[in-house]
Steps between C-alpha positions, in 0.01 A plus 500: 500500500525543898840535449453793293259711762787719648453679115097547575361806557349541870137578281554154278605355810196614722232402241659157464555467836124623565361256268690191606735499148781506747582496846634740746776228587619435138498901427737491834700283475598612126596821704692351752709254203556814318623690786755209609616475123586898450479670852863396541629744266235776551453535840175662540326276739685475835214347747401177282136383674448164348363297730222789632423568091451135424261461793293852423497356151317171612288650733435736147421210316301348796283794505423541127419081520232611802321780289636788705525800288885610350654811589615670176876403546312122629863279486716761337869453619626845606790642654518806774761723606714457784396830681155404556401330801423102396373345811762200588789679292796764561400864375846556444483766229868428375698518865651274708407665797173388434513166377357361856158776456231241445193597437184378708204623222502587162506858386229600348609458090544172582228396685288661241725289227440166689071631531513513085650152518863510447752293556804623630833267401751767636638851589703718276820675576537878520813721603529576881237732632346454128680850380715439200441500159702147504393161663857391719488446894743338755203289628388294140781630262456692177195417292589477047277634266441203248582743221809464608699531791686835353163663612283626820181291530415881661417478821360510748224274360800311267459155645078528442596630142796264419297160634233605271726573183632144559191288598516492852126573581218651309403797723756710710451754775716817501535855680532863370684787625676611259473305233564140671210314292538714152897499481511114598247415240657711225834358556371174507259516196178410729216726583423679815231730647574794752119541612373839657627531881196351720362222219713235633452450921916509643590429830773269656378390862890421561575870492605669763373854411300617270672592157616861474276739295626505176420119484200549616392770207723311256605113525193256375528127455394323183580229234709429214395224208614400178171633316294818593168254501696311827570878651169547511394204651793497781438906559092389558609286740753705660224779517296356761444697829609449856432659794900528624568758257284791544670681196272220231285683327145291377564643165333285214737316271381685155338892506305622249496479160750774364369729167601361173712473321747462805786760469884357631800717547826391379805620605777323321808699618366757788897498604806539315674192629200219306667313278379409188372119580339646790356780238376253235336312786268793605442549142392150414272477828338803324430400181385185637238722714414680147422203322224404757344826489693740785554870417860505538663814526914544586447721830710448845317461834525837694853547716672131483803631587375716788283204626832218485717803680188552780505113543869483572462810741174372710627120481872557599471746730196251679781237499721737646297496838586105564553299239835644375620403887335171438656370161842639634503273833304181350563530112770314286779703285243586194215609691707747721693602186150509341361726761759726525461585105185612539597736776750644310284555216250659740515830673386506862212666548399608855110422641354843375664404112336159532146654605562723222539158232163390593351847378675458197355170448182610548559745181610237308284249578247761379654592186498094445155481573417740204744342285276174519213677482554507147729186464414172572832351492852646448787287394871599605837295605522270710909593566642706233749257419538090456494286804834615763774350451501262861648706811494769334411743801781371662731682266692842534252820565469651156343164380266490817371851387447373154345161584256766708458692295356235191201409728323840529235318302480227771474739821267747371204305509521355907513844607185619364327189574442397117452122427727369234560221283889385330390262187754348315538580133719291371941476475781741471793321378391195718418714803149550607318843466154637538287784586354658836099549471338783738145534564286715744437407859333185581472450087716222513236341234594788253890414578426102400245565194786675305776286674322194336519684177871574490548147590290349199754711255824368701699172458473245789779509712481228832507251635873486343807220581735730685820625332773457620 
């Protein structure tokens, strides 16, 4: 049976753990076997920690033996990113040029994962500077989505969501900026959560500056899981304050209890470019929703489109003050290639037209806001198409503006500050697809109540054998 654990929920593993069924060191080392049996041909964790996860999961079990109380993720093997501060390892976020940047604390999602209990058995690969779509870096190499290697495992979160889909680790920690815990997960048939900016405390004590505004307003951390119950453990954890991030907001983790029956939006094809898998999957996360009682009425969000187009102009033209400098003197061949898609996608605005983004975001976030006040959910694409094609943004410019293009659905939602959930449905010819749940501010609860729904009405897709 302990060989078997790397299959184990993080919940089934907690409570086992908790009671003494199992041990932290057995669930562990499962992990870590799995890992050296299959990481070879995925890729997705690039900073193995074996020695440090064996010894937190003794000390674990040591504690549990004593009568000290368990953290909720008490002896949970976990993976984090590699562009969050670890203390004792490299925050190299995909670049060579900082492969030697070791941290000396944790930031604060981790610190707050090890507090719940976790145990971390490695770091997950992401693109350099974390800002593709695709998981491929000079530094660790390219990272395979174990659907098969013909596909992105998304990015930037596609080693978190690729080391889940295969075993490696019941829990993973993400980011979201535009899309870079949702896309990953949907590509890799896991789950992820985009919480509301300020629920999840950010900060990475190795930084230099602080982070430009439109990461401030709009990047969040949070977790990815193979079921929606482990999302919502991992995001509890996650949520916990600390005082280095001034922008965490003491919100509670579930609001009041919304009128009955609860009314969800569907919005099966809000752009011409959906294609009919991605269609049927909106539909059958509906009628899933209907069946336990939702009102569910076919009705678009207000302005998608306008909100993904006011993301690209406030995000790029924020990148364009430093960052485009940056991934052109310290990025590899993709990520400048990358980078200079996006600018050509994007008109330059001048400082008066980006002052004038944030007042339309303020109208949208307000038509929003009434939207919800009569929906508690609405259910829409995650990408408007089947999982990329890998390197696909590193093709000609007409397929750039179409790859664009097919994640309005994704970039809407970070702009307005709207937490969001991507739940796998089920297959598409063998390829993973799912749907994108949006709730209200801070009703991250309402997002995982119907989340948990659609999931009880879809086939079970991970942990999978990767394809090769």
């Amino acid at each position: 049976m302990t060989d078997e654990l790397w299959r184990w929920s993080a919940s089934d593993l907690a409570r086992a753990i908790a009671r003494g069924a199992i041990s932290s060191e057995d669930a562990t080392r499962s992990v870590l076997g799995r890992i050296e049996s299959v990481n070879p041909r995925v890729n997705a964790v690039v900073d193995m920690m074996a020695d440090e996860a064996l010894q937190a999961a003794r000390e674990a079990d040591t504690a549990r033996r004593s009568g000290a109380p368990c953290g909720p993720l008490h002896g949970v093997p976990t993976t984090v990113k590699v562009n969050v501060d670890t203390k004792g390892r490299a925050t190299t976020n995909g670049v060579v040029a900082f492969r030697d940047l070791v941290a000396t604390e944790d930031s604060p999602v981790v610190a707050n994962l090890r507090n719940a209990g976790a145990v971390i058995v490695g770091r997950t690969n992401t693109p350099a500077f974390s800002h593709r779509w695709f998981t491929d870096n000079e530094l660790h190499g390219p990272t395979r989505n174990p659907w098969g290697k013909g596909l992105t495992p998304g990015g930037s979160s596609g080693g978190a969501a690729a080391a889940l889909a295969a075993g490696m680790g019941a829990i993973a920690h993400g980011n979201d900026y535009g899309g870079s815990i949702r896309y990953p997960a949907y590509a890799c048939g896991v789950a992820g959560l985009r919480p509301t900016p300020g629920r999840v405390p950010a900060f990475n004590p190795s930084a230099t500056a602080e982070r430009p505004i439109t990461a401030q307003l709009m990047s969040v951390q949070g977790p990815l899981a193979r079921s929606i119950a482990d999302l919502r453990l991992a995001f509890a954890a996650m949520a916990r304050g600390d005082a280095r991030d001034p922008n965490w907001v003491p919100a509670p983790l579930a609001g009041p209890a919304p009128t009955r029956p609860l009314r969800a939006a569907i919005a099966p094809a809000p752009f011409d470019d959906v294609v009919p898998e991605v269609r049927a999957a909106v539909e059958q996360a509906g009628r899933a929703l209907e069946a336990a009682g939702y009102a569910v009425e076919q009705v678009a969000p207000p302005r998608l489109g306008e909100a993904a187009e006011l993301w690209h102009r406030m995000v790029v033209n924020d990148e364009r003050r430093g960052f485009v400098a940056t991934v052109q003197a310290l990025g590899d061949a993709a990520a400048r290639r990358n980078v200079e898609g996006h600018l050509h996608y994007v008109p330059e605005v001048d400082a008066g037209g980006l002052l004038d983004a944030f007042g339309q975001r303020l109208a949208l976030m307000r038509a929003w806001s009434l939207f919800f006040a009569d929906y508690a959910v609405a259910i829409v694409p995650v990408s408007h198409v089947l999982p990329f094609p890998d390197g696909l943004d590193l093709q000609d410019q007409p397929v750039v503006d179409r790859m664009m293009a097919a994640q309005h659905c994704l970039l809407a939602t970070p702009v307005l500050g709207y937490p969001s959930a991507s739940v796998p449905t089920g297959l598409a010819d063998g390829t993973p697809v799912g749907v994108q749940i949006i709730s209200a501010r801070f009703r991250e609860d309402l997002c995982l109540d119907a989340a948990e729904i659609v999931e009880a009405h879809a086939s079970h897709l991970t942990p999978i054998e990767p394809r090769d």
